[in-house]
C-alpha positions in Angstrom: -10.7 46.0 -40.3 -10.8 41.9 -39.9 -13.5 39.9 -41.1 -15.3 37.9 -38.5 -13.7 34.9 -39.6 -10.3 36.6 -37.9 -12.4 37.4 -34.9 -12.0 33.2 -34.6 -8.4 33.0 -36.0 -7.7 35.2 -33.7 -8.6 33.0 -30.8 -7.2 29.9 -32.6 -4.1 31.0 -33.6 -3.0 32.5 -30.1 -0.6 30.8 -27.9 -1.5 29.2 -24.9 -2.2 31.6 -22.0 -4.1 32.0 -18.9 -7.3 31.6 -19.7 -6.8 28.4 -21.4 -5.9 27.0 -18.5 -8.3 28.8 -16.1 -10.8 26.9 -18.4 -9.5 23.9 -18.0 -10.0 23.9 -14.4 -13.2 25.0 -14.1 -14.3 22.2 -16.9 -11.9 19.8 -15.0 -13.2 19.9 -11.9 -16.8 18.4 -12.8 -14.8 15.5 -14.3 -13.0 14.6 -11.5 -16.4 14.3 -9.7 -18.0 12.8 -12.2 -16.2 10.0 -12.1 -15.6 9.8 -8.4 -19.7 9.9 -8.2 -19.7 7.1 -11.1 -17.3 4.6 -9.9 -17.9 5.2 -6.0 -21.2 3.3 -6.0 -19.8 0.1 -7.0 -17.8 0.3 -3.4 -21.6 1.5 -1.8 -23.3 -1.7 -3.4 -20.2 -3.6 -2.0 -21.1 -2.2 1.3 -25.0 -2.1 0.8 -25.3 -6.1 -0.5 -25.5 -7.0 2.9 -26.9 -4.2 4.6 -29.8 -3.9 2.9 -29.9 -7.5 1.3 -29.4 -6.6 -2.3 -29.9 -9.2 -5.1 -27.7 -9.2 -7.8 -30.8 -7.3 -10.0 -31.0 -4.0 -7.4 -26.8 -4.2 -7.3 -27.2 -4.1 -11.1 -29.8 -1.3 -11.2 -28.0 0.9 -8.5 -24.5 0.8 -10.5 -26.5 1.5 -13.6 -28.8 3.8 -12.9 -26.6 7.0 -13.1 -25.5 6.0 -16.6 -28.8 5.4 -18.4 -30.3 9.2 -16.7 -26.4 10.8 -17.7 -27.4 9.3 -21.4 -30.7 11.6 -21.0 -28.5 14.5 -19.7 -26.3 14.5 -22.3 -29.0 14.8 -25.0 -31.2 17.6 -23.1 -27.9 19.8 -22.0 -26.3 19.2 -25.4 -29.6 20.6 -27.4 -30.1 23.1 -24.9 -26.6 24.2 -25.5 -26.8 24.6 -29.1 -30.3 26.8 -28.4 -29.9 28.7 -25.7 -25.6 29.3 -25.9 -23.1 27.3 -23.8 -23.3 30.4 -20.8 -27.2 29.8 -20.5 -26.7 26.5 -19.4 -23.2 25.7 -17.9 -23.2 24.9 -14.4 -26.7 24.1 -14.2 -25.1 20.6 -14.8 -23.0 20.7 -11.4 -25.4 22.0 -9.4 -27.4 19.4 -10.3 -24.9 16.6 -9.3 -24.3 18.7 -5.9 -27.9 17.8 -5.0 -28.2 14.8 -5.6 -24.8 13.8 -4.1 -26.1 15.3 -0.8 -29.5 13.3 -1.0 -28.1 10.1 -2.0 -26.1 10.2 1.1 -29.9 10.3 3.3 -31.1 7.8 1.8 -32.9 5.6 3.6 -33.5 2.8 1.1 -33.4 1.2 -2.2 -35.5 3.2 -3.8 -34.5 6.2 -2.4 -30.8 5.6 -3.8 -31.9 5.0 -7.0 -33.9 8.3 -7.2 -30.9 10.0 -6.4 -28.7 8.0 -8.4 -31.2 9.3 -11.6 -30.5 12.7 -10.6 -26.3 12.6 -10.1 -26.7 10.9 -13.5 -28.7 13.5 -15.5 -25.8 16.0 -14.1 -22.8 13.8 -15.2 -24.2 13.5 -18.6 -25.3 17.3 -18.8 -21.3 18.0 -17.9 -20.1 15.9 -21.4 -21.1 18.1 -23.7 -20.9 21.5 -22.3 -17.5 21.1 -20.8 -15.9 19.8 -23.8 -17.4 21.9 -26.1 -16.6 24.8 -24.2 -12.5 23.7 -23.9 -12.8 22.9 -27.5 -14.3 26.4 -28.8 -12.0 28.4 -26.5 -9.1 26.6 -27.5 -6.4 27.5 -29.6 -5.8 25.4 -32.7 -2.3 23.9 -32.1 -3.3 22.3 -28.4 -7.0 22.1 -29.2 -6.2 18.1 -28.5 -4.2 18.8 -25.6 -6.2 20.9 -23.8 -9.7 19.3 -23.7 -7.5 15.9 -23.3 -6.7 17.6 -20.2 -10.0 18.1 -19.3 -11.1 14.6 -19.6 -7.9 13.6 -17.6 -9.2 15.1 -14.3 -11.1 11.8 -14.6 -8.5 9.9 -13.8 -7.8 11.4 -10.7 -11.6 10.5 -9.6 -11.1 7.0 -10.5 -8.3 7.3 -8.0 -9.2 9.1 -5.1 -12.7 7.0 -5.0 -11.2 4.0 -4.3 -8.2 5.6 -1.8 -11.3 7.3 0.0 -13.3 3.8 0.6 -10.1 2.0 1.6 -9.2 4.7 4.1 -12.5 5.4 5.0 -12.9 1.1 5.5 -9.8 1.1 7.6 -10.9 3.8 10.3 -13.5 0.7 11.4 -16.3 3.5 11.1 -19.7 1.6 10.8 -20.4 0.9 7.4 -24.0 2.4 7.7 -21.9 5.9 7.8 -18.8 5.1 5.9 -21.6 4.8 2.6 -22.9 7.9 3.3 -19.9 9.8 3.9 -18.6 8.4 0.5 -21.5 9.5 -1.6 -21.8 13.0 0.0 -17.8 13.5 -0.7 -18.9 13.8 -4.2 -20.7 17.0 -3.8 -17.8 18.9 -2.6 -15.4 19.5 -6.2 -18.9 20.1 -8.2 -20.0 22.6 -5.9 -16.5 24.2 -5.9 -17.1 25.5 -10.1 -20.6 26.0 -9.6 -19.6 29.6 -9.3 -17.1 29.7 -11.7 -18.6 28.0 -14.6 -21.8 30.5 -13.8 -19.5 33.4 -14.6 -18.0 31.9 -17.8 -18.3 34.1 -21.0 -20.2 32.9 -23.9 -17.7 31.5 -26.8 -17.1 33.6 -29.2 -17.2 30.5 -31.8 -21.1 30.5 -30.7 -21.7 33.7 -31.1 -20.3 34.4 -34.3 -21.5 31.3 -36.2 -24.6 30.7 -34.6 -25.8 34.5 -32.8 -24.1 36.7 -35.7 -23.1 38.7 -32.6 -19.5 40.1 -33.7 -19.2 43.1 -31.5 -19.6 40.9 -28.9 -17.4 38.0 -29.7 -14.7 40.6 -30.7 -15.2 42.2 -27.3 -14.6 38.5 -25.7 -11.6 37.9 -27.4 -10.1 41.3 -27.3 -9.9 40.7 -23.5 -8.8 36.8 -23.7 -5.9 37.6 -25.7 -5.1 41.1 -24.7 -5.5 42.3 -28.3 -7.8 45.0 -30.3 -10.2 42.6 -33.0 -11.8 44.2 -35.4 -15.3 43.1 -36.8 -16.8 43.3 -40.2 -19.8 41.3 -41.3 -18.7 37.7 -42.7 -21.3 36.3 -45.8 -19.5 33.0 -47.0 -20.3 29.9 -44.4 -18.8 26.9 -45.1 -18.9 25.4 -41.7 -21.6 23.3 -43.1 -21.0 19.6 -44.1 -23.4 17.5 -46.2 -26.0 15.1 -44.3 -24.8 12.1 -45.3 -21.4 12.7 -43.9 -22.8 14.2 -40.9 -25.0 11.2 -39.9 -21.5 8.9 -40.8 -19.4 11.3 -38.4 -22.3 10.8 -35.8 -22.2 7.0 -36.1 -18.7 7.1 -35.7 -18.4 9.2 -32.5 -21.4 7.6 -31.1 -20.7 4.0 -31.9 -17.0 4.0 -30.9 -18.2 5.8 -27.9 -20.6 3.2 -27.3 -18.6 0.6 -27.4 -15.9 1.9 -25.7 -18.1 2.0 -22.4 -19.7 -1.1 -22.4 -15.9 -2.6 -22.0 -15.1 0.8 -19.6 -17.1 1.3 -17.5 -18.1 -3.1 -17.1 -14.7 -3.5 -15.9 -14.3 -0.4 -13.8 -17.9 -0.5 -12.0 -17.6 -3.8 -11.2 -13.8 -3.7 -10.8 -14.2 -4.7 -7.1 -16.4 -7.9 -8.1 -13.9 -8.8 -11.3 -10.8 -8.8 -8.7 -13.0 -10.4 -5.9 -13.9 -13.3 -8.7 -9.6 -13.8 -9.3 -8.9 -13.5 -5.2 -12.1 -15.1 -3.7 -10.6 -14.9 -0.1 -9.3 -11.2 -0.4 -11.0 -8.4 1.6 -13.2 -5.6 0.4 -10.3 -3.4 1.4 -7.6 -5.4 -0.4 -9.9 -5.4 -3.4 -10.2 -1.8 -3.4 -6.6 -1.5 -2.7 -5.9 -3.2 -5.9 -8.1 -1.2 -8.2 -6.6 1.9 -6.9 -3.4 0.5 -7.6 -4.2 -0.2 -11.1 -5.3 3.0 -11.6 -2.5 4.6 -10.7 -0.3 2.7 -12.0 -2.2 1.9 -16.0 -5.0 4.6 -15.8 -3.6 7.3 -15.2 -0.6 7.7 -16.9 -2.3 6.9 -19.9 -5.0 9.9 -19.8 -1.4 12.3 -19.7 0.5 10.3 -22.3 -2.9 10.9 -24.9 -2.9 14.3 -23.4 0.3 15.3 -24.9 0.7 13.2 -27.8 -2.6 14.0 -29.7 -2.0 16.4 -31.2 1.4 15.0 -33.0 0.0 11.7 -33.2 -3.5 12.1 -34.3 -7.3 11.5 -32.2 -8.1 9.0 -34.9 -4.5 6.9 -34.7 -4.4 6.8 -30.6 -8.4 5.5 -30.7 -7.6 2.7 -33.2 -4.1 2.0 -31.2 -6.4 1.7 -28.2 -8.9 -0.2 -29.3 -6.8 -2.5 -30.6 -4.7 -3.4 -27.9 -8.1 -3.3 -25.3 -9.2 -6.4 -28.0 -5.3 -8.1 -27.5 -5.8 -8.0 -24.1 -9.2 -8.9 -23.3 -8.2 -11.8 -25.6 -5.6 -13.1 -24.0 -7.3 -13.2 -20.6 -9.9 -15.2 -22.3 -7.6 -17.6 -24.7 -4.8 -18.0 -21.8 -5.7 -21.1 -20.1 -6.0 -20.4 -16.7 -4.5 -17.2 -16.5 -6.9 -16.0 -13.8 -5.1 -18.5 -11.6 -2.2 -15.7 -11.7 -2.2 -13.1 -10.2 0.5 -11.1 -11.3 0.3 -12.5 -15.2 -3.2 -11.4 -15.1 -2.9 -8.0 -13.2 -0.6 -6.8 -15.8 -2.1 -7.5 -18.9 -6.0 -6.3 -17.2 -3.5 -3.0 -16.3 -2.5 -2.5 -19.9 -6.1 -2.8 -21.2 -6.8 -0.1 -18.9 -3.4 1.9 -19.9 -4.5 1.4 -23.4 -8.3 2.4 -22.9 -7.1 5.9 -21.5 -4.4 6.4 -24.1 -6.7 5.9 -26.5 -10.5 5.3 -26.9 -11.5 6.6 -23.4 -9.9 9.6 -23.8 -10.3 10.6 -27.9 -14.5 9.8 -27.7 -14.8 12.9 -25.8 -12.5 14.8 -27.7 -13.4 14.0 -31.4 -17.1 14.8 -31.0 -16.0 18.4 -29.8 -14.7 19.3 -32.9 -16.4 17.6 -36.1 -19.3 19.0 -36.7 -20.8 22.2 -37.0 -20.7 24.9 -34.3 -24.8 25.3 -34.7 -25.1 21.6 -33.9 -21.6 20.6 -32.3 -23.0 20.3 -29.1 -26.2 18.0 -29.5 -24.5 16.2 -31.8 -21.9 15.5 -28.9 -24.4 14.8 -26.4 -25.9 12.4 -28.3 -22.5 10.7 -28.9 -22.0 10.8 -25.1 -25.2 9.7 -24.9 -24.9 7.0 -26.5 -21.6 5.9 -24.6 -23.8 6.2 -21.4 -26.2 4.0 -23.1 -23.0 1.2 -23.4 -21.9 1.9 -19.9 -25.6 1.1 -18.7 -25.6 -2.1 -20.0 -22.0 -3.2 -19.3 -22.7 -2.1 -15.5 -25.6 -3.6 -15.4 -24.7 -6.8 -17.5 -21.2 -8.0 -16.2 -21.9 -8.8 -13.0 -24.3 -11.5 -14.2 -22.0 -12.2 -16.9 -19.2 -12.9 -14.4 -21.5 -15.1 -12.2 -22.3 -16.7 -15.7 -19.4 -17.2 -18.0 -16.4 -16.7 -16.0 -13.7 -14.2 -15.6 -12.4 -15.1 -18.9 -15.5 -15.5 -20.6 -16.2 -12.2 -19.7 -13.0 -10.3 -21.0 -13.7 -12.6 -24.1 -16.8 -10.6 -24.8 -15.4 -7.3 -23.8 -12.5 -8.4 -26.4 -15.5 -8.4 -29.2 -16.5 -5.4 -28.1 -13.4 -3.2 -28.7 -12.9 -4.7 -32.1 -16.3 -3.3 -32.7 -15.0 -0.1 -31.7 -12.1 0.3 -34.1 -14.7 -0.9 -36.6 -16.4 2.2 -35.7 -13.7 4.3 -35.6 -12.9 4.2 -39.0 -16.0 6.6 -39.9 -14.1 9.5 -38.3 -12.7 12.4 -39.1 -9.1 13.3 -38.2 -8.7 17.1 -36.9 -5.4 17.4 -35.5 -4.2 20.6 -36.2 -7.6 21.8 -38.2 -9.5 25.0 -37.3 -13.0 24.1 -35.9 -14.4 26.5 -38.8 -13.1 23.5 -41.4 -16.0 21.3 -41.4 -15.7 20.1 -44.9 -14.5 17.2 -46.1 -11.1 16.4 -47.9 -11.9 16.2 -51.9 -15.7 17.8 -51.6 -16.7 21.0 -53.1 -17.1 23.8 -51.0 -20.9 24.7 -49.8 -21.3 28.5 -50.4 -25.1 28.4 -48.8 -25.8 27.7 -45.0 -28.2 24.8 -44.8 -30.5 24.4 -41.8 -29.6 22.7 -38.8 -29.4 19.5 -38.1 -31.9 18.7 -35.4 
């Protein structure tokens, strides 16, 4: 008979096989909308400024908006997740986004679109901490890293396709009243896609073992994943537990790095259209959203697959430090360069490498560290409120650069964003390292074993 610790090494010592990756999908899928829905609405307020006369306040608000109500969702799904099980709650999130997708596109004003806007939001952030948590607790040990990496990579394939669906979209000479709308309702289509799927999702054995005491059932769950009989027999000795004070330093350092890592993110990316519009003044709306794409393809996304598999050789805590770093070299150098914005090329390849450098690194590790350092009975509000906080940074560097730009300059700008990411390796350095370490080792290196269960965390 196994103890119901096996039960879980069972899961995380089994190779990779089709389930892993069927999981993948169906988490990946509501991050390749999520960012499509995210990043599409600085294009709309492109659009919209003159349509419906925006000032730069209602632009600000309107890019924003989503990110401050997906700080709220991350926070409600994540404790609802920990209390009611990952199954009761996963793709409640999507649907969510679905609607409000569809009923931003009929929106008939500017208050309209920001209603709707709150709503996409509170599904983006609900999708953080459900969808890496579950990748993370159904993954095996040795591409734990790798696999919810992937996860967060379908991200990058948003941030393309957004701007590749405005340009083409633009170019059809379609009335810009419709080419909005068709832009925002384009978002509902991948989330409704895994509605289904994620409904029919199996409850992780991890949860129910550590948090439901349900063995029979968690051995029945992984007896099917990996196509093996699992044996139960009650398990006494939790030590998944790790003292307060190093669970409130963990939480600063997932949350602050995440923070900061936003407020540089998702201020450049949001307003990526009105940073390249400030370098070429006389370019078009198209060419500007030409060049983003281009950037992303080229920088972005290449470096969500190079973190995806190298983490787990190189370490989460190494790449997000490496990241950071080189974000805060190249911000800096835009800013100290004397008139580098007077270059295009000079300057299009070192704002690439920042963006290389944010998804081989911070971008991509904030999501994945909070899925696996802290305790399974508080893993996933303590990641919403990470992702929450990073939500909270993305707010205000949506809803700040654009005044900044008018303000300090291009190169001012970056020189603040360059601040920032120093403040995130700062931050960093409160973390954990997990590569290669079951999710059931929640203690630190060189403390003494807990042999009670304290009370969660909340």
């Amino acid at each position: 008979m196994q103890s119901q610790r096996s039960i879980l090494e069972a899961l995380e010592e089994t190779p990779l096989q089709k389930f892993h990756w069927r999981t993948m999908f169906t988490a990946g899928m509501g991050f390749f909308t999520d960012a499509y829905d995210l990043f599409i609405i600085g294009v709309v307020t492109s659009l919209l400024s003159t349509q419906w006369d925006l000032s730069k306040t209602q632009i600000g608000l309107l890019n924003a908006t989503s990110l401050i109500s997906a700080a709220l969702g991350a926070v409600i799904f994540g404790r609802l997740a920990d209390r009611f099980g990952r199954k009761s709650v996963y793709g409640l999130e999507v649907a969510i986004l679905t609607l409000g997708a569809l009923l931003s596109a009929t929106s008939q004003d500017f208050t309209q679109l920001l209603i709707w806007r709150f709503i996409i939001g509170l599904g983006v952030g609900g999708d953080y901490p459900t969808s890496a948590i579950i990748m993370s607790e159904y993954s095996n040990r040795k591409n734990r890293g790798r696999l919810v990496t992937t996860v967060f990579a379908m991200q990058g394939f948003g941030l393309l396709v957004g701007p590749l669906v405005a340009s083409i979209l633009l170019y059809t000479g379609i009335s810009h009243d419709v080419v909005w709308r068709i832009m925002l309702a384009l978002g509902a289509v991948p989330a409704a896609a895994v509605i289904y799927l994620r409904r029919k999702i199996s409850e992780t054995p991890r949860y129910l073992v550590e948090v439901k005491n349900d063995t029979e059932t968690a051995a029945q769950v992984v007896s099917g994943l990996i196509h093996e009989e699992v044996a139960m027999k009650v398990y006494v000795d939790k030590k998944s537990v790790i003292r307060q004070s190093s669970f409130w330093l963990r939480l600063l350092g997932t949350a602050g790095s995440w923070f900061f890592l936003d407020v540089a993110f998702y201020g450049n990316s949001i307003s990526s259209t009105l940073i390249l519009k400030s370098l070429a003044p006389n370019a078009s709306l198209i060419h500007s959203t030409l060049l983003a794409a281009l950037i992303f393809l080229v920088f972005a996304v290449p470096g969500y697959w190079v973190a995806a598999f190298t983490i787990d050789k190189i370490g989460r805590k190494r790449i997000q430090l490496i990241g950071f770093l080189v974000m805060a070299v190249a911000f800096g150098s835009i800013y100290f360069i004397p008139d580098i914005t007077s270059y295009v090329i000079p300057f299009v390849i070192i704002y690439g490498i920042s963006y290389f450098f944010t998804e081989f690194g911070p971008n991509t590790t904030t999501f994945v560290v909070p899925s696996e350092v802290f305790p399974t009975e508080v893993r996933a509000f303590s990641n919403g409120i990470s992702a929450g906080a990073g939500k909270i940074g993305a707010f205000l560097g949506a809803l700040f650069v654009p005044t900044l730009l008018s303000n300090y300059s291009l190169s001012g700008t970056e020189g603040i964003m360059a601040l920032i990411s120093i403040s995130g390796a700062l931050t960093t350095l409160l973390i954990p390292e997990f590569k290669a370490r079951s999710l059931s080792d929640q203690l630190e290196n060189n403390e003494t074993a807990l042999k009670s269960k304290k009370q969660a965390i909340v």
